[in-house]
C-alpha positions as CSV (number, residue, x, y, z in Angstrom):
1,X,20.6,-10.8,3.9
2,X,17.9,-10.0,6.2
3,X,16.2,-12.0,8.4
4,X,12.8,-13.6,7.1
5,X,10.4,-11.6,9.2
6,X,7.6,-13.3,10.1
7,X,3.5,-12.3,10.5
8,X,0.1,-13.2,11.1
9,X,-3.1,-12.0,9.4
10,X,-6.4,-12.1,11.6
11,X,-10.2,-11.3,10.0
12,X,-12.8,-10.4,12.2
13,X,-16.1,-10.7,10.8
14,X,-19.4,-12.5,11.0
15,X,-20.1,-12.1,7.5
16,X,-17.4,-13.5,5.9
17,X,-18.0,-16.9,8.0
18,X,-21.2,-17.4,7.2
19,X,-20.2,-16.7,2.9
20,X,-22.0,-13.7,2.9
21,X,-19.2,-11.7,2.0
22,X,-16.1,-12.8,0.1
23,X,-12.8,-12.0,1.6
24,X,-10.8,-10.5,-0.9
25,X,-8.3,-9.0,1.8
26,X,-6.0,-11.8,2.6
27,X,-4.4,-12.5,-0.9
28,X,-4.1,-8.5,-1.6
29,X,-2.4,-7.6,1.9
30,X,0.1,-11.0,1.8
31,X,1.3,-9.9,-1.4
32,X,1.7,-6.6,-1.0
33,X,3.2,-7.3,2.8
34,X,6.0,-9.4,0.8
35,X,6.4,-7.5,-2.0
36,X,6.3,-3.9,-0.5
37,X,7.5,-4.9,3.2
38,X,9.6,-8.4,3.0
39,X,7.0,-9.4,5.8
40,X,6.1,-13.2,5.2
41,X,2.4,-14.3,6.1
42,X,2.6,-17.5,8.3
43,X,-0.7,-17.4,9.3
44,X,-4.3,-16.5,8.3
45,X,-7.3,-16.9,11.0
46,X,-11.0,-16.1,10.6
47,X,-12.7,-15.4,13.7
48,X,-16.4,-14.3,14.7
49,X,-17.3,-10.6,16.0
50,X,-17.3,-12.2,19.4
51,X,-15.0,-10.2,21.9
52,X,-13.7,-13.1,23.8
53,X,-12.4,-14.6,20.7
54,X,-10.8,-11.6,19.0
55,X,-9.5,-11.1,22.7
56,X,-7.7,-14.6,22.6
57,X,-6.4,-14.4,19.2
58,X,-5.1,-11.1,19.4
59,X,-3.1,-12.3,22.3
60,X,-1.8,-15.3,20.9
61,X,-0.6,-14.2,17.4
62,X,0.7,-10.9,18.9
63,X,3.2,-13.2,21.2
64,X,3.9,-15.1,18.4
65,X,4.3,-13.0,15.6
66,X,6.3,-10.1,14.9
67,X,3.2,-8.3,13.5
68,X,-0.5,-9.3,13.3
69,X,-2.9,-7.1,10.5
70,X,-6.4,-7.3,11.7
71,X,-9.5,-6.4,9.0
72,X,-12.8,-5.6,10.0
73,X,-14.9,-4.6,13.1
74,X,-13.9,-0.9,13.1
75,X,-17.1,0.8,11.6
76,X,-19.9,2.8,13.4
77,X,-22.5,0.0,14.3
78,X,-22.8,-2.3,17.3
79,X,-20.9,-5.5,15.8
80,X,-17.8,-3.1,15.4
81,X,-16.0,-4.6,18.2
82,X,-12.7,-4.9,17.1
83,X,-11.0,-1.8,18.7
84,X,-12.4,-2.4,22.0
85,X,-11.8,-5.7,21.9
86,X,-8.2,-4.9,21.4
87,X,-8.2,-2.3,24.3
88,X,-9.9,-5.1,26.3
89,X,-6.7,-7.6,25.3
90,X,-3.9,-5.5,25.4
91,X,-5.3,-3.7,29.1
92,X,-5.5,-0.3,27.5
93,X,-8.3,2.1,28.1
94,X,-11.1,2.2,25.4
95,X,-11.1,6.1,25.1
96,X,-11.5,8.9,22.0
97,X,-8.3,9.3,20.5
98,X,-8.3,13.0,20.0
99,X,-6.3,13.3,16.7
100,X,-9.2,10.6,15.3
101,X,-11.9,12.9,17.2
102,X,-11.0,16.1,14.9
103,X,-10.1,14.1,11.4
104,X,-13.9,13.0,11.5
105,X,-15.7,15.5,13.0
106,X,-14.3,18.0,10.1
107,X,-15.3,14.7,7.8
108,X,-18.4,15.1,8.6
109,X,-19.2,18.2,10.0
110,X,-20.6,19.0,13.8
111,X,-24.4,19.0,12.6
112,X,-24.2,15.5,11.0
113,X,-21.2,14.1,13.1
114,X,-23.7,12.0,15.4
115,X,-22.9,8.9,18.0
116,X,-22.2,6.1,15.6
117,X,-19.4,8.2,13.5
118,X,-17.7,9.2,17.3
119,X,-17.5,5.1,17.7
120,X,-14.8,5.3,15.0
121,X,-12.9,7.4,17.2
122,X,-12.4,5.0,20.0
123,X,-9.7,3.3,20.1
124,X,-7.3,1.6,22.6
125,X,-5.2,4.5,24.5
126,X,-1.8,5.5,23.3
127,X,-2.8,4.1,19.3
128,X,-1.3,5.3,16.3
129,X,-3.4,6.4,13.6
130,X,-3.2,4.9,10.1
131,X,-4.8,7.5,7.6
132,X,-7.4,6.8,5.7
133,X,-7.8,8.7,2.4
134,X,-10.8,7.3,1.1
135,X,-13.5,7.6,3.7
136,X,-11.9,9.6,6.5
137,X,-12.1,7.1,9.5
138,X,-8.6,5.6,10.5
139,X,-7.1,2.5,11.1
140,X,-4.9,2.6,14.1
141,X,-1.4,0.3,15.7
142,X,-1.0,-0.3,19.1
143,X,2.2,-2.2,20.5
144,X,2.6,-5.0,17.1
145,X,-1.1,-5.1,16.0
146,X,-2.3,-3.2,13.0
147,X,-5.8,-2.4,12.7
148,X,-7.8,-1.9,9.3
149,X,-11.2,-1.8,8.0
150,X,-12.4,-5.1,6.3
151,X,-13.7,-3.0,3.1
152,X,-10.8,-3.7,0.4
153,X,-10.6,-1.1,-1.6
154,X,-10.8,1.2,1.5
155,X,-8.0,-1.1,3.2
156,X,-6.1,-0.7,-0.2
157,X,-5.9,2.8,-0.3
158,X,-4.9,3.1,3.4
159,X,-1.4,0.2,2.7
160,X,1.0,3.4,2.5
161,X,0.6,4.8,5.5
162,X,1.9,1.8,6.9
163,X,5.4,1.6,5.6
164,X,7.0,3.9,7.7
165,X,5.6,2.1,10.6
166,X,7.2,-1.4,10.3
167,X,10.6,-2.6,10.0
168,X,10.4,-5.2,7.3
169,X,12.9,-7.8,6.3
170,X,14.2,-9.3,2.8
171,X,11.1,-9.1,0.1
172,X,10.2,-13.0,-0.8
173,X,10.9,-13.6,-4.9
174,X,9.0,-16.0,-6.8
175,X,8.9,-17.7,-10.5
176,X,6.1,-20.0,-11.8
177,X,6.6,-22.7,-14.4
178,X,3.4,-24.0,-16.0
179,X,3.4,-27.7,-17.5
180,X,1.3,-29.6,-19.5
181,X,1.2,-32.7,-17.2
182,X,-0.1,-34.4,-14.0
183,X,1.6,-33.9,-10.7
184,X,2.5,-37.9,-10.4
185,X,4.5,-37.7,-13.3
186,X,6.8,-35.0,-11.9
187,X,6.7,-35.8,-8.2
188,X,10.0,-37.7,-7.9
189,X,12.2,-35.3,-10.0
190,X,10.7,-32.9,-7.8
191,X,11.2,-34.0,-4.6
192,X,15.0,-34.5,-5.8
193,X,15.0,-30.9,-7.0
194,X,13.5,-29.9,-3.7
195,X,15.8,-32.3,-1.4
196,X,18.7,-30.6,-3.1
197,X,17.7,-27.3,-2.1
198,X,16.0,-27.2,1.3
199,X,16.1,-23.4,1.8
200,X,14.2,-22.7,-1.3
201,X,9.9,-23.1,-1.0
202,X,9.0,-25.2,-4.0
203,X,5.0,-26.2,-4.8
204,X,3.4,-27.7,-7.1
205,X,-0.5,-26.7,-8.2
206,X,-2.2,-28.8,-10.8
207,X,-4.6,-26.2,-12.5
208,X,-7.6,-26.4,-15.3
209,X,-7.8,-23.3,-17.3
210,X,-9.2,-22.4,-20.9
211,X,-9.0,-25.8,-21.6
212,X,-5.7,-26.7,-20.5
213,X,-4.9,-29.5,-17.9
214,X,-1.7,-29.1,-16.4
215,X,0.6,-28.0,-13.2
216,X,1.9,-24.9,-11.9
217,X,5.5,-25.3,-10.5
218,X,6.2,-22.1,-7.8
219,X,9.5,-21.6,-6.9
220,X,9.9,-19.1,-3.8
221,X,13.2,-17.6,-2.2
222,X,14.6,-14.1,-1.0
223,X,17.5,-14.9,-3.0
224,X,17.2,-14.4,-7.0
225,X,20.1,-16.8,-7.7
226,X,18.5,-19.7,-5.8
227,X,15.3,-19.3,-7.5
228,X,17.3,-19.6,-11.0
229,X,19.4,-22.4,-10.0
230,X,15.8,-24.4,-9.1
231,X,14.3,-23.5,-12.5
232,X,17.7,-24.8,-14.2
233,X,17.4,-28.1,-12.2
234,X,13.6,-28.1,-13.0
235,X,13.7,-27.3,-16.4
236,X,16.4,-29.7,-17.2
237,X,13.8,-33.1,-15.8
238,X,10.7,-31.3,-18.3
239,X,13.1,-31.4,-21.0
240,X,14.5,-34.9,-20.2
241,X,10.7,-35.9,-19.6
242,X,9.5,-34.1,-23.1
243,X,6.9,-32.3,-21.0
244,X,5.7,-29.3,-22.6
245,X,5.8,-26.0,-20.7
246,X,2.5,-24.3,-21.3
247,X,1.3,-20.4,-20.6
248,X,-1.4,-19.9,-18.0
């Protein structure tokens, strides 16, 4: 089995700290990141447009992690900060990448490809592009740090381009049980169930939806047969306890 690989998400963006703007990045790119990459998110940070801060972070996490995803701060206005502040971190001139040069200017055309839309094409020297299909202007990795707009569905259509360009690990399975109850009534059983099998993530969610009152039970593992043996152990207490398992 391969080694759990282990990564860091960082947003940049004023307007997603002051509520503003709703992230909707961080649940899509975890998920797909397991599903599509067995890369496990262990961290999630949301930071200012403020270089000295997106200087520090991108230090830290990139020491620490095995990849970090940034979102946001790549556009054509003055707040777009993100890819010098990354050239200012990593001690990489700030410069034009030519291959991101030409991909815009033929976006745009000559006549209409002013100052602001050449910003996009700066980037930290020695960058890989990530393609962008949607609206032309790339992402980019340099050393472990992945770069991506903070628009989703333009940070969607840009996810395959990436897979080539990380070595992933085992994808992370999961199965949900929903019951009709409160979490003090199954906590003890649990924590058995979850004593017995330390390797295995299990977590419990109570949840109120269309009228139902209950808790979600999610059992996570790279291995399949772990995950069943859990839901056997689980399912075995609901029965004992008459608890009734409930669709969400």
């Amino acid at each position: 089995m391969k080694k759990k690989v282990k990564v860091a998400i960082l947003i940049i963006g004023n307007e997603i700290l002051s509520g503003r703007t709703q992230d909707l990045n961080v649940s899509f790119l975890s998920n797909w990141l397991n599903v599509n990459c067995g890369l496990s998110v262990q961290e999630v940070r949301i930071i200012p447009d403020i270089e000295k801060i997106i200087v520090f972070n991108i230090l830290e996490l990139s020491k620490n992690f095995k990849y970090v995803f940034t979102t946001g701060g790549i556009g054509p206005t003055h707040d777009d900060i993100t890819s010098k502040s990354i050239s200012r971190a990593l001690k990489t001139k700030y410069t034009f990448n030519k291959e991101a040069y030409k991909i815009l200017e033929n976006y745009y055309g000559k006549k209409n490809f002013n100052t602001a839309r050449k910003k996009m094409a700066k980037m930290p020297k020695g960058s890989k592009l990530i393609l962008n299909p949607s609206s032309a202007a790339p992402g980019f990795k340099i050393n472990n740090v992945f770069v991506l707009p903070g628009v989703p569905s333009i940070l969607k259509s840009m996810l395959g381009d990436l897979t080539n360009k990380i070595v992933g690990g085992e994808p992370i399975k999961s199965l949900t049980i929903s019951l009709k109850t409160v979490e003090s009534e199954i906590a003890n059983s649990l924590t058995k169930v979850q004593n017995d099998n330390k390797d295995v993530e299990i977590g419990s969610y109570p949840f109120f939806h269309a009228g139902k009152l209950g808790v979600s039970i999610v059992i996570r593992s790279e291995d399949q047969n772990k995950i069943d043996n859990c839901n056997s152990q689980i399912l075995k207490f609901v029965n004992e306890k008459k608890i009734e398992v409930v669709d969400r």
